[in-house]
N, C-alpha and C positions, 0 to 999 in steps of 0.2 A: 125391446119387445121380447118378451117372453117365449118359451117353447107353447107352454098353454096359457087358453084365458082362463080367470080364478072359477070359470062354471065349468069348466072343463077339468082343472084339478079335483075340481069338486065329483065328480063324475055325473054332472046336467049340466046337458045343451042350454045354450040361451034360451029355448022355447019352454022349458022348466020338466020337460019328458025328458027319462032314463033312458040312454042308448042301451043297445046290445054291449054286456061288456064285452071289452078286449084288451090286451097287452098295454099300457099303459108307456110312454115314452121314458129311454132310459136315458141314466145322466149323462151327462158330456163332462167335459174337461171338471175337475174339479175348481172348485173356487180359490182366488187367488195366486191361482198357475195356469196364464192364459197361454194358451198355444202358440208357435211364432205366425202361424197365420192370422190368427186372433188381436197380434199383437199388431201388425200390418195394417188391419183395419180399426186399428183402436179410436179415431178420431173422423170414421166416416160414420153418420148418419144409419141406424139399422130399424126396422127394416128397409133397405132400399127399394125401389119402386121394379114390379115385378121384369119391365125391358130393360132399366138397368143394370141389373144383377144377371140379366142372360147373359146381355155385351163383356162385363168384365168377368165372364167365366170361362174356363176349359171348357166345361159341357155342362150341356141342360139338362138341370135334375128332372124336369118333364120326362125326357127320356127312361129315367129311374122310378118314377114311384109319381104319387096321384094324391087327390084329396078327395075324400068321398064327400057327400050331402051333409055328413054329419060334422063336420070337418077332422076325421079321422084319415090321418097321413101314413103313407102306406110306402116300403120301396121293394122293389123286386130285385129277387138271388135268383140264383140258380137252384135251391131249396125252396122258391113259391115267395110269395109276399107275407109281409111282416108290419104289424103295425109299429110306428116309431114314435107316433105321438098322435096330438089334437093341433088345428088349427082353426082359433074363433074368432079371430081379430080383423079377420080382413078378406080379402078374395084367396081364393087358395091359389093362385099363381104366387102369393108372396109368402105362406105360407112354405110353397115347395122352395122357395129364393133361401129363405130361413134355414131350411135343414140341409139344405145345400151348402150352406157354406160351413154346417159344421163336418159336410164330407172334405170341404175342402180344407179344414185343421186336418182332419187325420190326413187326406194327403203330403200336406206340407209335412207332417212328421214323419212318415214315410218319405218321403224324397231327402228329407233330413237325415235320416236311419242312413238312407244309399251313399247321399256324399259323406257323411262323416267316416262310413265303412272304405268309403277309398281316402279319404285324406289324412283319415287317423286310425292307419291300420293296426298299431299296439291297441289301441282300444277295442278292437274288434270283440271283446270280452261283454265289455259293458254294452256295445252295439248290439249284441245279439239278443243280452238280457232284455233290454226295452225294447226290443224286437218282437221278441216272444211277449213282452206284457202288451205290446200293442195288437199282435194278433188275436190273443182274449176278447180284445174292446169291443174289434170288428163285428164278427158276428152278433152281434145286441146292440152294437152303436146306434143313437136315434141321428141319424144320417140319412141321406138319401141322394144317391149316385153310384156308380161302379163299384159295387162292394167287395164281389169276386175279385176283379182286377188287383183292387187294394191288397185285398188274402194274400194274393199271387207273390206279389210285390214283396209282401212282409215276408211271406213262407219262404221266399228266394235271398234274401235280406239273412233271414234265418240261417239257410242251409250253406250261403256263401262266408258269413260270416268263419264256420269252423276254417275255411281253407285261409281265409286274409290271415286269421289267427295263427294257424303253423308256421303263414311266409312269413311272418312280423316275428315271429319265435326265432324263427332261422336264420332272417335278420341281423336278428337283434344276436344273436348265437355267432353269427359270424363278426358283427360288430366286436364285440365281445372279446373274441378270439385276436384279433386286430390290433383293439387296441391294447390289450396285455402282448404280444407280441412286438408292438411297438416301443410301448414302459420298458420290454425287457430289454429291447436293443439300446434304449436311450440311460438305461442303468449299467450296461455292461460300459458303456462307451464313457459312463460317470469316471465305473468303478477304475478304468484304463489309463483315464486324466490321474485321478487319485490317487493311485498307485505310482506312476511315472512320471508324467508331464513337469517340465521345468521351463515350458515357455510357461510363462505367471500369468503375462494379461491375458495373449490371446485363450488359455486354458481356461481362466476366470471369466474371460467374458461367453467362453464355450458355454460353461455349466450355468449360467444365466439365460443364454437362448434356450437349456435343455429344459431349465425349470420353466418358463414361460412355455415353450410347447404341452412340459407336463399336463399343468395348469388347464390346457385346451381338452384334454384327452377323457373320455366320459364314457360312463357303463362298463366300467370293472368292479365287480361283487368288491364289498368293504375288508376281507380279510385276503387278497387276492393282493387288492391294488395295494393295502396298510405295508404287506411284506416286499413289495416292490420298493414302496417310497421311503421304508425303511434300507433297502442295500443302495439309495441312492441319496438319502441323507448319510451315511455313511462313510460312503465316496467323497462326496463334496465336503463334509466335516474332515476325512482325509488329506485334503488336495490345501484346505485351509490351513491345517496344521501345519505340514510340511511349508505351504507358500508362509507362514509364520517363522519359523523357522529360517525359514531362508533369509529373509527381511534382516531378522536378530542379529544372524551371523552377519551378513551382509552391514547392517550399521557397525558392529561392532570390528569391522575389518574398515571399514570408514573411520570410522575415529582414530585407528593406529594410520592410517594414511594421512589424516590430516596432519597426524604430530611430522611425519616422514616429510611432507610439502610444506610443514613448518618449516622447517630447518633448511630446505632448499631455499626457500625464498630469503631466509637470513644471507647464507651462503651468496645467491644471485644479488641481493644488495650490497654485499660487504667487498664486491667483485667490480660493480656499475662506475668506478671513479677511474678503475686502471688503464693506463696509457698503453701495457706490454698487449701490445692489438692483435697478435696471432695465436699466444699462449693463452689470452683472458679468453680470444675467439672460442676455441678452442676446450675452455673450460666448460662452457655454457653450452656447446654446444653437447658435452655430457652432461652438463644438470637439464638440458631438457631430454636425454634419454632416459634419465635417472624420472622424472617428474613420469613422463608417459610410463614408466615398468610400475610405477607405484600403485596406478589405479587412481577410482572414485573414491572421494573425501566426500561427505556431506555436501548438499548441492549448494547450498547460500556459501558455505565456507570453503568449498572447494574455488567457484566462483571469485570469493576475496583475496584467496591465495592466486587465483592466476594473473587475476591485476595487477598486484604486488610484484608476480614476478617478471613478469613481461615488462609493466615502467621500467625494472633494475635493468634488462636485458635491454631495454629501449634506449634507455639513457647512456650503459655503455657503445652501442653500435652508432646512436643518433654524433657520440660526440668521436668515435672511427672512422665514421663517413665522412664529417667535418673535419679531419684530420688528413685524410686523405684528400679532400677536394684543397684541401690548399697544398700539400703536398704534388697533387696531381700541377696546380698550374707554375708551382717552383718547378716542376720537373718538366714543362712544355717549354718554360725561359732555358733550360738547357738544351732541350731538345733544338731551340732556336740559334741558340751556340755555337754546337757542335754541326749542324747545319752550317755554321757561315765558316767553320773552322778546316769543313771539310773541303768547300767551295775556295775557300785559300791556299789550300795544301795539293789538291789534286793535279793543280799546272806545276807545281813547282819542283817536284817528284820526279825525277828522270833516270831511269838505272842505267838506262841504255846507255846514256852519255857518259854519267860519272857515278858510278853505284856510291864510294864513299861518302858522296856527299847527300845521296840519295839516302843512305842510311843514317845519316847525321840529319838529316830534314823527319826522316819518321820517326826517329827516337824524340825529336821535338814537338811532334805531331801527335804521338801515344803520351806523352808525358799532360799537354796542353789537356787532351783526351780524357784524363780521367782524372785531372785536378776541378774539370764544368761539373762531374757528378752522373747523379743516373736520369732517363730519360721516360716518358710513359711509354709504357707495356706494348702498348699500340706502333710506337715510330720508333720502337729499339730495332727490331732485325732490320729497316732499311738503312739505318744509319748503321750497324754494326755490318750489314753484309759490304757495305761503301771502303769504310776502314780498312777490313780485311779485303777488299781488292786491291789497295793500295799497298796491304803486309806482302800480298802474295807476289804482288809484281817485285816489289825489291827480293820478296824469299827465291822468285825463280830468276835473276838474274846475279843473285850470292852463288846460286847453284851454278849454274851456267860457269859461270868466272871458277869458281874450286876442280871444275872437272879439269879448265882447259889448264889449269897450271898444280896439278896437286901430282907430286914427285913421287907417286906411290903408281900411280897409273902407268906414268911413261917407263918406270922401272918394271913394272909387269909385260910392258909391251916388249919391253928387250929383252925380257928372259923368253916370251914366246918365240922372240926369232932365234936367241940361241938356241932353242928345240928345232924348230925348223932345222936350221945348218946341222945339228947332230942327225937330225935320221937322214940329211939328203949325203953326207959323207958315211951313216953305214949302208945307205943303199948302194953309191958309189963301191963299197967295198966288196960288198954280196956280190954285184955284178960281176966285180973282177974274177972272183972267187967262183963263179959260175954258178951261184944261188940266185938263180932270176925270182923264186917268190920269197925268198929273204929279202932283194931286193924291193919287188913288188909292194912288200908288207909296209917299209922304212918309207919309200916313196908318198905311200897314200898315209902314213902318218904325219910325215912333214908336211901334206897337203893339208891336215884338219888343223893343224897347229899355226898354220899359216894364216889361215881364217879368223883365228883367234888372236895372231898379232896386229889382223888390218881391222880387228874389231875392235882391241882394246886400245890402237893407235886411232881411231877416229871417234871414241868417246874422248878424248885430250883434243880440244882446239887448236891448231896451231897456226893461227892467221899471223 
């Protein structure tokens, strides 16, 4: 349905008489660019019937504006009434339903202005612009409903606009600030790796997370951020080179390793056959010093070399060990020997009685001793401490026998008593002579001398 009927554009009523003129109805929406209100009702029925269109409205254009006899549509401002158009189609409640709802596009664009003004405050530029071309519309719009209100709305729409604009500036300003202060800390931090860093991975995977945050970081002017991403390409081309570097040398110190774990492994095979079990031990146990001081070889070849040398190493101790365990049980059958040899020997041993023959029984006993051999590690001190109680008894009863008859002792013993009798005949004499501490003196010497003959007469046995 039309705004006018074709007698109406015409400017005659149905009855074929000229109205009074007046104002003529102005456009709406242009063609082709329907309103999102417009777009809302794109697929209802128009005009709708005049109690339906009250039901599904905010408010009743009744309220606003009127249809005269002629069907000239009319809404009221605060400036007086306005013609907006004709209506000849129909009763003029549906007439007022009609231009009613093209108050309710501009509303919707207006409510539209508002939210977009809070939800897209950088635009606040462009919001004000179609701000300001929707407050033109207003006043001439062929509408009819709260026109003033709408003004309000736009004009406030308007005037708020400059302020959303400066916060959004300030924003964006501080954004701005932010994220360049951020570039710079994560550039200096590049340039620091760059420069120094010799952990490789964890460094390398450092400047990975930096670039990936990079990456995130948004709204720094292009000649700003270009000279940022330039000291931080830089860095990182830095930290590459050197970690190149390293790698080169590093391989190239590998290859002279491998020649050095060459030659060990020769060495340790050439070594895996001998029988000299403490010397060859011995040896190996500096070719693996020698292997660990040399470093990293290439990893596959390092890897092949240590196979190599461990088997050589393996094969000499596997066939040590085996050597030893049979050695070990020749050496348990002695152990079992000298066990029953001492079990023999121990009654038969008597100093006390007849030391000679006591000693002619251990020289049998020591001889038998070490013709069986050696025993394990483990049962040597009890069997050796056994022996030697058996040396010891014959050793303190050799002693015993040499003190009581050795002709050196009992001759010391009689020279102490000839001391004695010499100072108890010069005491004797002093006395006479009336030197009582001349005497005195002679007396308690023969006494300490005396001492010393009953002591060196009772180290000599004399049973």
């Amino acid at each position: 349905m039309s705004d006018q009927s074709p007698t109406a554009a015409s400017g005659q009523e149905s009855g074929g008489t000229s109205p009074t003129p007046g104002p003529g109805p102005r456009p709406g929406p242009r063609p082709g660019a329907p309103s999102p209100a417009a777009m809302a009702r794109k697929t209802t029925p128009s005009p709708a019937p005049a109690a339906e269109a009250k039901a599904t409205r905010a408010s009743d254009p009744a309220e606003w504006g009127r249809v005269d006899e002629s069907g000239a549509v009319f809404v009221r401002t605060a400036d007086g009434e306005r013609q907006v158009g004709s209506w000849q189609a129909g009763v003029p409640a549906e007439g007022l339903a009609h231009f009613g709802l093209r108050f309710d596009d501009l509303a919707a664009e207006v409510s539209l202005l508002e939210t977009r003004l809070d939800t897209h405050p950088q635009d606040a530029r462009k919001t004000r612009a179609s701000a300001e071309a929707l407050a033109q519309q207003i006043p001439t719009a062929a509408a009819v409903g709260d026109l003033d209100s709408l003004a309000v709305r736009v004009a406030a729409v308007v005037e708020r606009s400059g302020e959303v604009e400066a916060r959004a500036r300030q924003r964006k300003d501080e954004q701005r600030s932010a994220a360049i202060a951020r570039k710079e800390e994560l550039a200096s931090e590049a340039e620091e790796i760059g420069a120094s860093s010799t952990q490789w991975k964890a460094a390398g995977d450092r400047l990975r997370e930096i670039l990936d945050e990079w990456k995130t970081i948004r709204g720094i002017d292009r000649k700003t951020d270009d000279a940022l991403w330039k000291r931080f390409s830089k860095a990182r081309e830095a930290f590459n080179r050197r970690r190149g570097s390293h790698f080169a040398e590093l391989d190239r110190n590998r290859a002279s390793v491998k020649r050095v774990k060459e030659e060990l492994v020769e060495r340790a095979e050439a070594m895996s056959g001998s029988t000299e079990w403490n010397d060859t031990a011995t040896s190996y146990r500096r070719l693996m010093d020698e292997w660990k001081a040399a470093g990293r070889a290439p990893r596959e070849a390092d890897d092949a070399l240590w196979k190599r040398f461990k088997a050589a190493q393996d094969t000499f101790f596997d066939a040590r060990h085996a050597a030893a365990a049979e050695r070990d049980a020749e050496f348990e059958v002695n152990a079992e020997a000298k066990e029953a040899l001492l079990k023999e020997y121990e009654g038969r041993i008597k100093p006390g009685t007849d030391l000679a023959a006591a000693r002619t029984t251990l020289r049998e006993l020591q001889s038998r001793w070490e013709e069986i051999g050696k025993v394990p590690r483990d049962r040597m001190g009890p069997l050796e401490n056994r022996i030697r109680a058996i040396e010891k008894l014959v050793s303190e009863a050799a002693d015993t026998e040499w003190r009581r008859t050795d002709p050196e002792a009992k001759a010391r013993a009689g020279q102490f008593w000839d001391r004695v009798r010499d100072f108890e005949d010069q005491a004797e004499k002093a006395e006479a002579a009336g030197k009582s501490k001349d005497a005195d003196k002679a007396r308690s010497q023969a006494a300490q001398w005396r001492e010393w003959a009953e002591a060196a007469e009772n180290a000599v046995d004399t049973r």
